[in-house]
Predicted model as a PDB file, atoms N, CA, C, CB and O in Angstrom, pLDDT in the B-factor column:
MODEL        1                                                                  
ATOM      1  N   UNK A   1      11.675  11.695 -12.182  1.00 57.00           N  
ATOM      2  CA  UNK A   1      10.657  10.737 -12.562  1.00 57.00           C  
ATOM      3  C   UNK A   1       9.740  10.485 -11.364  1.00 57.00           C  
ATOM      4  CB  UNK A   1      11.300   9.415 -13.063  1.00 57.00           C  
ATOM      5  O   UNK A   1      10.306  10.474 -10.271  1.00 57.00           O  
ATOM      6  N   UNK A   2       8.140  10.239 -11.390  1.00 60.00           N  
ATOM      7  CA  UNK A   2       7.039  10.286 -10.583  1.00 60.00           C  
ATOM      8  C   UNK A   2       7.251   8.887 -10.369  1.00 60.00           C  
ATOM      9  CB  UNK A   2       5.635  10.832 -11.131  1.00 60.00           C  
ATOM     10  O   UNK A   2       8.174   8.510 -11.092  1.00 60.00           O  
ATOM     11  N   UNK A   3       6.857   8.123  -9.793  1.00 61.00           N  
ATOM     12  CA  UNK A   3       6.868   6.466  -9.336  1.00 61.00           C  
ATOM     13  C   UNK A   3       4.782   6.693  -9.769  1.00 61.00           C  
ATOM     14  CB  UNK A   3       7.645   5.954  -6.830  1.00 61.00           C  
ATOM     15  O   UNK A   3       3.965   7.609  -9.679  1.00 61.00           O  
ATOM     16  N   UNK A   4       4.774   5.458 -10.158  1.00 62.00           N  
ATOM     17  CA  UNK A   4       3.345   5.577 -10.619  1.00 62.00           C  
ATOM     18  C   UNK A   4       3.174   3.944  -9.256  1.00 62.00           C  
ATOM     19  CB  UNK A   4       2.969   5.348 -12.988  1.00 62.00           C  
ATOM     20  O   UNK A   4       4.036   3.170  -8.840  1.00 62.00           O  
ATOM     21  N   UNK A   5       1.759   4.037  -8.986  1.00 62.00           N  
ATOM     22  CA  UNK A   5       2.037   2.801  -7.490  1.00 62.00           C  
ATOM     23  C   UNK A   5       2.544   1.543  -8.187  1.00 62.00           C  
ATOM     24  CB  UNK A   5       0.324   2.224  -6.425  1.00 62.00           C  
ATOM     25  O   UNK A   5       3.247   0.771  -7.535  1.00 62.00           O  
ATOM     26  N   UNK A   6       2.287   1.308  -9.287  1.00 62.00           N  
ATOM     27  CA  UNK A   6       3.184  -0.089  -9.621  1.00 62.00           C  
ATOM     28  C   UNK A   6       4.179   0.376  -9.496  1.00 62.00           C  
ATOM     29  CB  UNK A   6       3.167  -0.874 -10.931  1.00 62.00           C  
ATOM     30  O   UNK A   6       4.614   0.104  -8.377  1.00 62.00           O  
ATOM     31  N   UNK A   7       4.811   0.945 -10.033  1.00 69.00           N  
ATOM     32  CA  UNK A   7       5.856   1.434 -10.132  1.00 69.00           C  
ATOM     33  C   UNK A   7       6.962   1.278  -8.657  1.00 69.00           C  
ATOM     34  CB  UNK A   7       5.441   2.757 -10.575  1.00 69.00           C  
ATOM     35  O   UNK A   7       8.003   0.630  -8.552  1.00 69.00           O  
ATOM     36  N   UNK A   8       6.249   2.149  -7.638  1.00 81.00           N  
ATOM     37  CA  UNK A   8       6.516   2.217  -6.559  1.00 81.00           C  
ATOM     38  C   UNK A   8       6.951   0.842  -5.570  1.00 81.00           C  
ATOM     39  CB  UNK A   8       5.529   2.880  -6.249  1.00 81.00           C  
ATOM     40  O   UNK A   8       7.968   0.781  -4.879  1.00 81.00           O  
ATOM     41  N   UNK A   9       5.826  -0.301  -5.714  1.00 88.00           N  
ATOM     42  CA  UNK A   9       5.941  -1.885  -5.346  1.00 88.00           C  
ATOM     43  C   UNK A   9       7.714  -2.210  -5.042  1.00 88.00           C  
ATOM     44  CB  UNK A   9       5.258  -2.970  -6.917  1.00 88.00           C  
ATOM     45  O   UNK A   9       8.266  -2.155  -3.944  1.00 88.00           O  
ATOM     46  N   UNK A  10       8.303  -2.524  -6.265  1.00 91.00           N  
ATOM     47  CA  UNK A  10       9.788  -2.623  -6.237  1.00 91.00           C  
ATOM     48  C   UNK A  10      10.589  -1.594  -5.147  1.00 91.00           C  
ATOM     49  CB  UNK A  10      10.277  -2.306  -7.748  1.00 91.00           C  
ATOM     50  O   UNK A  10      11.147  -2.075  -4.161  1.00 91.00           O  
ATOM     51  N   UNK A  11      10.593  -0.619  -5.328  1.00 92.00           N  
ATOM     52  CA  UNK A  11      11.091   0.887  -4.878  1.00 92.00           C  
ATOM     53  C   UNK A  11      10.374   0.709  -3.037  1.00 92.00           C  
ATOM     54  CB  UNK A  11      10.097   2.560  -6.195  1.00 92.00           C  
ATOM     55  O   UNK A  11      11.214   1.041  -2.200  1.00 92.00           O  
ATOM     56  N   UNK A  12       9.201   0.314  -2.523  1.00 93.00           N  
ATOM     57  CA  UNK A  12       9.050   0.037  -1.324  1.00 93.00           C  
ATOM     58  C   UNK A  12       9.552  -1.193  -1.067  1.00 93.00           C  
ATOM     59  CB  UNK A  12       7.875   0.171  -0.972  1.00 93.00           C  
ATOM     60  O   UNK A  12      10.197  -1.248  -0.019  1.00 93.00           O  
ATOM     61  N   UNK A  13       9.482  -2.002  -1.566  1.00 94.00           N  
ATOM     62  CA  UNK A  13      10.303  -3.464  -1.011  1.00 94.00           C  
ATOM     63  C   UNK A  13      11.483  -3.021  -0.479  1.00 94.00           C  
ATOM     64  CB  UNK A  13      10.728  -4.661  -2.200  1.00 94.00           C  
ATOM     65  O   UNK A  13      11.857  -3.043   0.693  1.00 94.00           O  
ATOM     66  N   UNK A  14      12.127  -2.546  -1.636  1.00 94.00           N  
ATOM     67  CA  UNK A  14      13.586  -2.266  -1.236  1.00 94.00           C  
ATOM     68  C   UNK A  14      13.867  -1.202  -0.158  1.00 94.00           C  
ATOM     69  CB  UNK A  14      14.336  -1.829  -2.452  1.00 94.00           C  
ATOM     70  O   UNK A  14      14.884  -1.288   0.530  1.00 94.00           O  
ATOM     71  N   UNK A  15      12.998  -0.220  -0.002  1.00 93.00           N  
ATOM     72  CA  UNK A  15      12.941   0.381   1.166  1.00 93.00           C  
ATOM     73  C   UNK A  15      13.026  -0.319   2.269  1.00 93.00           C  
ATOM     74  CB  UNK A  15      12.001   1.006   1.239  1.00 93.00           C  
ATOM     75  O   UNK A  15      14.026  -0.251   2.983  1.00 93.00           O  
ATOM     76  N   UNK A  16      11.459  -1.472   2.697  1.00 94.00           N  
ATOM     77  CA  UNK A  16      11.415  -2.291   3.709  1.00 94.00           C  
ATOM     78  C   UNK A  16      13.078  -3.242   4.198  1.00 94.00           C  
ATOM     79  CB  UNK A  16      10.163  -3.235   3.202  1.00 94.00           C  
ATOM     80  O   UNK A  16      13.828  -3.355   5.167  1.00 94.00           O  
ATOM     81  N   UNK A  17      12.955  -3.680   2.957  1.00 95.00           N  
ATOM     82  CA  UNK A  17      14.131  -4.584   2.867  1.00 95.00           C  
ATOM     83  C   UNK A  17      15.965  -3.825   3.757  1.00 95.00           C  
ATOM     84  CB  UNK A  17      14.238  -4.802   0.850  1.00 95.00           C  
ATOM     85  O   UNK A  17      16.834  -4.230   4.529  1.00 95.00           O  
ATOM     86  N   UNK A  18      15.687  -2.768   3.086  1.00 93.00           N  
ATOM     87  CA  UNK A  18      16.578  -1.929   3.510  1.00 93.00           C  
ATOM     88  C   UNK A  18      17.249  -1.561   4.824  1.00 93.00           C  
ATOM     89  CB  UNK A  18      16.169  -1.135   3.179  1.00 93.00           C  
ATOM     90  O   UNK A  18      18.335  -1.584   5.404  1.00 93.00           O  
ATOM     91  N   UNK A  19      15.714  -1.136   4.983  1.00 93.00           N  
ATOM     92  CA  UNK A  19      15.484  -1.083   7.002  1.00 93.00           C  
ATOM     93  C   UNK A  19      15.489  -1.937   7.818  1.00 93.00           C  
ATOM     94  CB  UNK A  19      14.320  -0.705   7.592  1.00 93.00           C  
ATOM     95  O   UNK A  19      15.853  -1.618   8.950  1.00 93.00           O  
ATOM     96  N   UNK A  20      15.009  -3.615   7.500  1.00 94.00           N  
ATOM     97  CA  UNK A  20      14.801  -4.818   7.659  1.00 94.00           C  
ATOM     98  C   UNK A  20      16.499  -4.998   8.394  1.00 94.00           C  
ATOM     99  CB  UNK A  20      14.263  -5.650   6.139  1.00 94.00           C  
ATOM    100  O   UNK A  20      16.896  -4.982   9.559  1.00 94.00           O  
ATOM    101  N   UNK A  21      17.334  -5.203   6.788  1.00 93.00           N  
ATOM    102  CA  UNK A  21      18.615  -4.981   7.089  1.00 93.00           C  
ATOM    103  C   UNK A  21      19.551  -4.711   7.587  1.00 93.00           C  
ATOM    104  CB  UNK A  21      18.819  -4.794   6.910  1.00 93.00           C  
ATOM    105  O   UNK A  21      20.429  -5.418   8.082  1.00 93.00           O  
ATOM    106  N   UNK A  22      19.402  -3.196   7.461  1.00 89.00           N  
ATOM    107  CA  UNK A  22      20.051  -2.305   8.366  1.00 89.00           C  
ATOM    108  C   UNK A  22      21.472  -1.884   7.430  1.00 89.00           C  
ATOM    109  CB  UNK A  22      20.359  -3.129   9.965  1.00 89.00           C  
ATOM    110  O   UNK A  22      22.429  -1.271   7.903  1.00 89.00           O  
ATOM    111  N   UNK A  23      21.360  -2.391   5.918  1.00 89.00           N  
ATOM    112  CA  UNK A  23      22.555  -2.168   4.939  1.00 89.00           C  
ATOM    113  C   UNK A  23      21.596  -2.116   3.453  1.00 89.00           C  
ATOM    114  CB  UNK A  23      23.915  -3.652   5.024  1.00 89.00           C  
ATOM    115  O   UNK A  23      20.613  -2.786   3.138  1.00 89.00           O  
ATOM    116  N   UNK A  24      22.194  -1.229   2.847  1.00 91.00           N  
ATOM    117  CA  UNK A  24      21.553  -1.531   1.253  1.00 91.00           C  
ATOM    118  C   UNK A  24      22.119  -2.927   0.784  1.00 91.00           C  
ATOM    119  CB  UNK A  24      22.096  -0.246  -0.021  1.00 91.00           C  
ATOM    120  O   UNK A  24      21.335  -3.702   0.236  1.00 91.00           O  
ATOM    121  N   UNK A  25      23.781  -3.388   1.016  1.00 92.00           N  
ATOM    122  CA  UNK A  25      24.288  -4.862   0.909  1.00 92.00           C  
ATOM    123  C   UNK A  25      23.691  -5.578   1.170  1.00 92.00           C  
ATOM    124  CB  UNK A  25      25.169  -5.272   1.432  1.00 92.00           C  
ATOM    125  O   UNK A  25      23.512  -6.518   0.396  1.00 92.00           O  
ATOM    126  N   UNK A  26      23.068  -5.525   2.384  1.00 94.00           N  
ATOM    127  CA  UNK A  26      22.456  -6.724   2.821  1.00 94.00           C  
ATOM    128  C   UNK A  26      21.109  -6.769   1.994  1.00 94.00           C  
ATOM    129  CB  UNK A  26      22.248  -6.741   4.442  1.00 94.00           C  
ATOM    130  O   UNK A  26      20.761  -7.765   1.359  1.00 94.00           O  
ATOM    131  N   UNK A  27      20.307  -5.469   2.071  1.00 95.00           N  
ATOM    132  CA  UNK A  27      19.044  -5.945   1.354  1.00 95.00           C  
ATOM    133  C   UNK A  27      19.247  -6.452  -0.028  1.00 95.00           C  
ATOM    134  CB  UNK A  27      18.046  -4.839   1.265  1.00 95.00           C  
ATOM    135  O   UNK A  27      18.497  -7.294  -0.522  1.00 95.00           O  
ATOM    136  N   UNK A  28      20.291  -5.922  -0.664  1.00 96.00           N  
ATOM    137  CA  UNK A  28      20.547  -6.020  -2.131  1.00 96.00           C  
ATOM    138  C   UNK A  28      21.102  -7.953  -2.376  1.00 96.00           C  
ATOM    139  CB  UNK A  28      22.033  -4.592  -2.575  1.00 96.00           C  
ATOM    140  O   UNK A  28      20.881  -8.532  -3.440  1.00 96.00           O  
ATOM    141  N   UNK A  29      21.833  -8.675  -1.124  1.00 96.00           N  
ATOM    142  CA  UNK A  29      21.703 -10.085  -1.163  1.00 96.00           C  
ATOM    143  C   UNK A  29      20.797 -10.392  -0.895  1.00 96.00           C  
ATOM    144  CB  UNK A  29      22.345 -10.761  -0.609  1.00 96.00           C  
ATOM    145  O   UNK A  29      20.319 -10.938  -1.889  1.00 96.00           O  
ATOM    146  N   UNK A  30      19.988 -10.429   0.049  1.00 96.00           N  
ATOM    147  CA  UNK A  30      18.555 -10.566   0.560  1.00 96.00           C  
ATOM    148  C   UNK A  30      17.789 -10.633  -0.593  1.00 96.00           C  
ATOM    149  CB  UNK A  30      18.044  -9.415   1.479  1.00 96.00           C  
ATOM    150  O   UNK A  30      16.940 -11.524  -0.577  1.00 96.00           O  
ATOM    151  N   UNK A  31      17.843  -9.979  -1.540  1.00 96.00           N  
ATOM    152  CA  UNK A  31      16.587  -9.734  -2.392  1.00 96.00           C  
ATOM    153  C   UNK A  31      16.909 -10.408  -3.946  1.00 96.00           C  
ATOM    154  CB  UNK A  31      16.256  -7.932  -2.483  1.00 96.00           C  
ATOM    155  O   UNK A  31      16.132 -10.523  -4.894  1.00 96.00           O  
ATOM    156  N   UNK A  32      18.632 -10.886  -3.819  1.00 96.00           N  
ATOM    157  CA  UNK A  32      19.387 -11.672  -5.131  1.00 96.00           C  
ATOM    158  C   UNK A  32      19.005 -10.825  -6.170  1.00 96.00           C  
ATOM    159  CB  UNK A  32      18.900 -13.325  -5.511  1.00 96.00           C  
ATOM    160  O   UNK A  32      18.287 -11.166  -7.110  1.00 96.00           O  
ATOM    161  N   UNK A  33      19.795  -9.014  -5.885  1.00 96.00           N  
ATOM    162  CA  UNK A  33      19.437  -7.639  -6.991  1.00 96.00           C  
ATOM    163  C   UNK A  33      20.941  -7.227  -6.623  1.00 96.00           C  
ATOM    164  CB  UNK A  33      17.860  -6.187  -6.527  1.00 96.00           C  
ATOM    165  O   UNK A  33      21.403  -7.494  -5.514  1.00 96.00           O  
ATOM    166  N   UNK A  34      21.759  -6.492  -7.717  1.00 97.00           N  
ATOM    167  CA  UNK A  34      22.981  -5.871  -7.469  1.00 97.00           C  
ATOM    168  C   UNK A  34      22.619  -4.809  -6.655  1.00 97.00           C  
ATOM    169  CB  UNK A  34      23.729  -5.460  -8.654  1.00 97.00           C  
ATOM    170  O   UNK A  34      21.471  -4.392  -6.810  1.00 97.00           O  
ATOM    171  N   UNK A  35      23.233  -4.335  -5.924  1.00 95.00           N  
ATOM    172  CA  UNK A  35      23.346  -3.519  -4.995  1.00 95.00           C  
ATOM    173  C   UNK A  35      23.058  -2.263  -5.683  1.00 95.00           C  
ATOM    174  CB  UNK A  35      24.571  -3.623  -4.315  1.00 95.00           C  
ATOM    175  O   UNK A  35      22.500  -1.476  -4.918  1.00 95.00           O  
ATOM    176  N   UNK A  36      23.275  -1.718  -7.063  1.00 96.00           N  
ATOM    177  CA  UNK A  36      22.888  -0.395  -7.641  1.00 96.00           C  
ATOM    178  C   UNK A  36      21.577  -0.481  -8.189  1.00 96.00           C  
ATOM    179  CB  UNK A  36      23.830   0.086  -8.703  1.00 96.00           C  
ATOM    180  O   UNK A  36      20.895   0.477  -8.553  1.00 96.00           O  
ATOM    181  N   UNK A  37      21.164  -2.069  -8.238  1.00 96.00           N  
ATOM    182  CA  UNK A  37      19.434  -1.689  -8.771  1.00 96.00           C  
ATOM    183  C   UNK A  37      18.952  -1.028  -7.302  1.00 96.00           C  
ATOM    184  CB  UNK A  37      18.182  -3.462  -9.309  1.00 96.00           C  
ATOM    185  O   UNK A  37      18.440   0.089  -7.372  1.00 96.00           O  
ATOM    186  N   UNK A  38      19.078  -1.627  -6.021  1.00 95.00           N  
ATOM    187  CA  UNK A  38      18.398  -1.423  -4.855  1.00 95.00           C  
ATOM    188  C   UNK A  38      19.290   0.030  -4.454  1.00 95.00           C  
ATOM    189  CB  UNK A  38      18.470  -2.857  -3.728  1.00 95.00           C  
ATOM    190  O   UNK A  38      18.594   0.427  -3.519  1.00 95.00           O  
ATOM    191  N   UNK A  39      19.864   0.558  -4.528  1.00 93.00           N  
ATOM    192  CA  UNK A  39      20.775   2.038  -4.591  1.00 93.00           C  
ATOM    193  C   UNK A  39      19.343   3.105  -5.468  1.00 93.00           C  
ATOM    194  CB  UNK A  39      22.784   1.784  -5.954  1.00 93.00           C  
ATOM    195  O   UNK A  39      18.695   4.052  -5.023  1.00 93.00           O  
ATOM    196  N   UNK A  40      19.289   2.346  -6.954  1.00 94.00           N  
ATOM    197  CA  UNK A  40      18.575   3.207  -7.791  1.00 94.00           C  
ATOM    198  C   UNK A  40      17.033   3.268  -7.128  1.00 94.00           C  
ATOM    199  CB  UNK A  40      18.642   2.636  -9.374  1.00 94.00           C  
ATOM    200  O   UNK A  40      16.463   4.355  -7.036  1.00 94.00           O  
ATOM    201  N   UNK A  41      16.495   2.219  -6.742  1.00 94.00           N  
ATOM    202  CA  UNK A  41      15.353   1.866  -6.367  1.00 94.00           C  
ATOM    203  C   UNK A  41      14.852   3.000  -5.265  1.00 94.00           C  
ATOM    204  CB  UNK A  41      15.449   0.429  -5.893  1.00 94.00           C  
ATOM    205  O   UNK A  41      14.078   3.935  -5.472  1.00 94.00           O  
ATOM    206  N   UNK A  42      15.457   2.675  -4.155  1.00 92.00           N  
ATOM    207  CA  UNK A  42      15.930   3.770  -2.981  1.00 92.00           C  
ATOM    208  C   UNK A  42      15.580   5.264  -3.453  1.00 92.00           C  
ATOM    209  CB  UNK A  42      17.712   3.694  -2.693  1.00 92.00           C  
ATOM    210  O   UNK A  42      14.589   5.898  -3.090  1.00 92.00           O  
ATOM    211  N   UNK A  43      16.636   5.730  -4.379  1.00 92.00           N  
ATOM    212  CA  UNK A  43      16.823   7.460  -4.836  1.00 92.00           C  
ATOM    213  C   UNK A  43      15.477   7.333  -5.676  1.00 92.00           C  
ATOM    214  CB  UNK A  43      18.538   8.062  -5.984  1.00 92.00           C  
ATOM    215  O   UNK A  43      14.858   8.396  -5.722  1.00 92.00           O  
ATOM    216  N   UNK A  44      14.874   6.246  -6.364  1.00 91.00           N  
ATOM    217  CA  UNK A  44      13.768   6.629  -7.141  1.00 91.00           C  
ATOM    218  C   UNK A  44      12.730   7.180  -6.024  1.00 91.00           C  
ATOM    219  CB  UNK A  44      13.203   5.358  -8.062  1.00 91.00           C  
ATOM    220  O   UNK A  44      12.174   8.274  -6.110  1.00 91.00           O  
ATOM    221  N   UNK A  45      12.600   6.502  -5.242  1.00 91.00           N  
ATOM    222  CA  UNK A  45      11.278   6.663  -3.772  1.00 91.00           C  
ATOM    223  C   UNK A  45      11.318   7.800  -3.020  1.00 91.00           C  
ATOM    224  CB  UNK A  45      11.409   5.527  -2.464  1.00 91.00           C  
ATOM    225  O   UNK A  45      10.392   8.458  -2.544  1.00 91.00           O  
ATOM    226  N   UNK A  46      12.556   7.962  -2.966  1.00 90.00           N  
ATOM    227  CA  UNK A  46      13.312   9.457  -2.169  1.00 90.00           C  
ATOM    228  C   UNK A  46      12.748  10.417  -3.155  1.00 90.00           C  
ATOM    229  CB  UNK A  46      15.351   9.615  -2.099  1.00 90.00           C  
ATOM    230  O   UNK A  46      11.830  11.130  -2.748  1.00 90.00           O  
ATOM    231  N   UNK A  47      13.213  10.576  -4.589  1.00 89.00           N  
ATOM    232  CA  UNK A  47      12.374  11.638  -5.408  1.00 89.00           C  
ATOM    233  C   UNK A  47      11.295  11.673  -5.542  1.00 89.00           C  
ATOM    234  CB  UNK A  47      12.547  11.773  -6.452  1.00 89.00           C  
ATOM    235  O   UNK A  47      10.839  12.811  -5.653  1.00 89.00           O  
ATOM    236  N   UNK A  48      10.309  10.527  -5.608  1.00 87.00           N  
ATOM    237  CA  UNK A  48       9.053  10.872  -5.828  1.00 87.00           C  
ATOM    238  C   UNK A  48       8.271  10.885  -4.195  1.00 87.00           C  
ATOM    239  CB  UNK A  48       8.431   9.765  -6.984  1.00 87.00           C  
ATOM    240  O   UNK A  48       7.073  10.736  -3.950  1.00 87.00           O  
ATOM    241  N   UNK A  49       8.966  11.025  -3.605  1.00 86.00           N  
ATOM    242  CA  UNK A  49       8.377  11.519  -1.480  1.00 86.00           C  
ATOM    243  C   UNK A  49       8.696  12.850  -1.838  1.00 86.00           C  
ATOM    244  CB  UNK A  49       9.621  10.807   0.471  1.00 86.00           C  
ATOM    245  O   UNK A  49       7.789  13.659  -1.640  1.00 86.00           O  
ATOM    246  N   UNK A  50       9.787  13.303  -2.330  1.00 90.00           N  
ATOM    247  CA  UNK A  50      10.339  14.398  -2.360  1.00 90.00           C  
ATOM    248  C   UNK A  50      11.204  14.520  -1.060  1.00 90.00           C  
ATOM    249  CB  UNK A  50       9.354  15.387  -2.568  1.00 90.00           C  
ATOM    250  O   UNK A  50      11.570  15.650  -0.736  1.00 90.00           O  
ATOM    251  N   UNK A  51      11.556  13.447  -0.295  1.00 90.00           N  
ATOM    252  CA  UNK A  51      12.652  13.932   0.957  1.00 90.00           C  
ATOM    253  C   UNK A  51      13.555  12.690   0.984  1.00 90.00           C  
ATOM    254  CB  UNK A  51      11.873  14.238   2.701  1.00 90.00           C  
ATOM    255  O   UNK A  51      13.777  11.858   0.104  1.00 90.00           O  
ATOM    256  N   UNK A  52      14.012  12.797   2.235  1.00 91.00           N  
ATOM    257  CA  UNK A  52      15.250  11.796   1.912  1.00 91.00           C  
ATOM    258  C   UNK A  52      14.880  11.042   2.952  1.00 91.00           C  
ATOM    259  CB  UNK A  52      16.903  12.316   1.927  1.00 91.00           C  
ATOM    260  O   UNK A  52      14.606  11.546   4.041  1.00 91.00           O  
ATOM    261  N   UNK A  53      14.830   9.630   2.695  1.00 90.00           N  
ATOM    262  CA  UNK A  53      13.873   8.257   3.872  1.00 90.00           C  
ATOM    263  C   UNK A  53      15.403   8.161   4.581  1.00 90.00           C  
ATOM    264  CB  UNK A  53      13.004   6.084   2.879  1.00 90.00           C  
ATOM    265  O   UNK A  53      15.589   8.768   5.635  1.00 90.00           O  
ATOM    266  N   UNK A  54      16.063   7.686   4.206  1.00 87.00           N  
ATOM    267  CA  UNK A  54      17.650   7.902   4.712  1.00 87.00           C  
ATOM    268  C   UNK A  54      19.034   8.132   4.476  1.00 87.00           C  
ATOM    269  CB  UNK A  54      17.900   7.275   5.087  1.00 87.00           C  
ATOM    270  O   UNK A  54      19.661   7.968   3.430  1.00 87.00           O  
ATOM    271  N   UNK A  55      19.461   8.567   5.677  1.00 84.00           N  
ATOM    272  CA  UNK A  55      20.419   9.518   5.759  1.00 84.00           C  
ATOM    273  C   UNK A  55      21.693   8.241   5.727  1.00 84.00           C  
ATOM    274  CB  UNK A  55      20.232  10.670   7.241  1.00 84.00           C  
ATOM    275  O   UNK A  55      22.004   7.447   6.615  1.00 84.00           O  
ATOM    276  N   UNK A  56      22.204   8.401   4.464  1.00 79.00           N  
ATOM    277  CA  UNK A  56      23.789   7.333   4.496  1.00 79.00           C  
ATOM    278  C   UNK A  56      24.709   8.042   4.340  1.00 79.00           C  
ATOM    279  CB  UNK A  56      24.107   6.181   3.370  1.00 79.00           C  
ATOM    280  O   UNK A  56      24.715   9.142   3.787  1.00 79.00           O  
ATOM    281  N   UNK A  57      25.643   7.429   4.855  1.00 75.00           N  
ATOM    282  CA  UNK A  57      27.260   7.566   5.060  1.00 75.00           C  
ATOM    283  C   UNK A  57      27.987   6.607   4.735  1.00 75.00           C  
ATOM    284  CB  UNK A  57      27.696   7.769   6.313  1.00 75.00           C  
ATOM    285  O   UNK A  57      27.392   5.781   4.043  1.00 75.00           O  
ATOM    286  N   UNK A  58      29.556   6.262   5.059  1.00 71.00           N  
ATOM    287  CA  UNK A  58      29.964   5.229   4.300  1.00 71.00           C  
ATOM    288  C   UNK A  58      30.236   3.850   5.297  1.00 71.00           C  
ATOM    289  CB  UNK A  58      31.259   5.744   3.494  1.00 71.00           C  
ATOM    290  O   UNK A  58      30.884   2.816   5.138  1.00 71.00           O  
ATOM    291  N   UNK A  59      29.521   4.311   6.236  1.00 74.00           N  
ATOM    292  CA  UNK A  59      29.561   3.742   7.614  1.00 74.00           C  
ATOM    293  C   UNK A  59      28.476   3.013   8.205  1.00 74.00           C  
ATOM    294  CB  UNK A  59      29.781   4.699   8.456  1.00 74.00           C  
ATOM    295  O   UNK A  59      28.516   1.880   8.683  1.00 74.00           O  
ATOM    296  N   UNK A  60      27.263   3.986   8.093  1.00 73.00           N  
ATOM    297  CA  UNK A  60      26.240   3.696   8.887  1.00 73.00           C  
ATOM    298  C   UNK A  60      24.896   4.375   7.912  1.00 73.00           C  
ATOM    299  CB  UNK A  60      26.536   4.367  10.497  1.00 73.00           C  
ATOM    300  O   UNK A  60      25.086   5.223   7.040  1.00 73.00           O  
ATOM    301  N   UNK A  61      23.895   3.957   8.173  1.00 76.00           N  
ATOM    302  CA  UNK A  61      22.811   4.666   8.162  1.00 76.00           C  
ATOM    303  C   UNK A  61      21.324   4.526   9.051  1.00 76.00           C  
ATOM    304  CB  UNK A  61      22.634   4.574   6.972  1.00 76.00           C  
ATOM    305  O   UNK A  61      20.814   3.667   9.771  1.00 76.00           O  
ATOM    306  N   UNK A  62      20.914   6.041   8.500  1.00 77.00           N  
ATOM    307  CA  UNK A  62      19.690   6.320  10.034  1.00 77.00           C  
ATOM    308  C   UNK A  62      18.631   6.556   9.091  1.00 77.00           C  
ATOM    309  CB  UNK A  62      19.931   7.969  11.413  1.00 77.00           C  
ATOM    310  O   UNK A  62      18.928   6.891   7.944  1.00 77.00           O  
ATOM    311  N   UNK A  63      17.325   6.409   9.470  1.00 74.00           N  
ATOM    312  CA  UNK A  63      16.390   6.608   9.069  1.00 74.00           C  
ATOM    313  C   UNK A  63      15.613   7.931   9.351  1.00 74.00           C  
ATOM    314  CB  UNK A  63      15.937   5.669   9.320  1.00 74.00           C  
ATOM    315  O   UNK A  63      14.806   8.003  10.278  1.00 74.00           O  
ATOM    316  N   UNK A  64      15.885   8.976   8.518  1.00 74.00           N  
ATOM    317  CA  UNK A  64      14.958  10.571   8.829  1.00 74.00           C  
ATOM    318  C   UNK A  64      13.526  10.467   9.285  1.00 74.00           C  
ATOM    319  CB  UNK A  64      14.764  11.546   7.373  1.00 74.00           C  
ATOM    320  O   UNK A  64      12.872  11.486   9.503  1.00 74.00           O  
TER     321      UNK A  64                                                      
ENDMDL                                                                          
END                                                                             
């Protein structure tokens, strides 16, 4: 699926939010969203960049 720029709005928050963070948990309380809307949000932005904004593990994550 293409992110159309509304579309996108949600899907960059949660990006910012993300990085802000430094946890999808944290952004996902931060933002009072279950943690798999901001999970889905994330992989939506990643597909329509076509690359991967970041690199997670079950530990840590880095920003590509």
């Amino acid at each position: 699926m293409t992110l159309t720029r509304i579309d996108s709005l949600p899907a960059l928050l949660a990006f910012s939010r993300v990085v802000a963070t430094g946890s999808l948990s944290a952004a996902a309380r931060e933002m009072d969203l279950p943690l798999s809307v901001v999970s889905k949000r994330l992989a939506q932005l990643e597909k329509s960049a076509g690359v991967r904004l970041i690199q997670r593990t079950t530990r840590r994550q880095t920003l590509t």
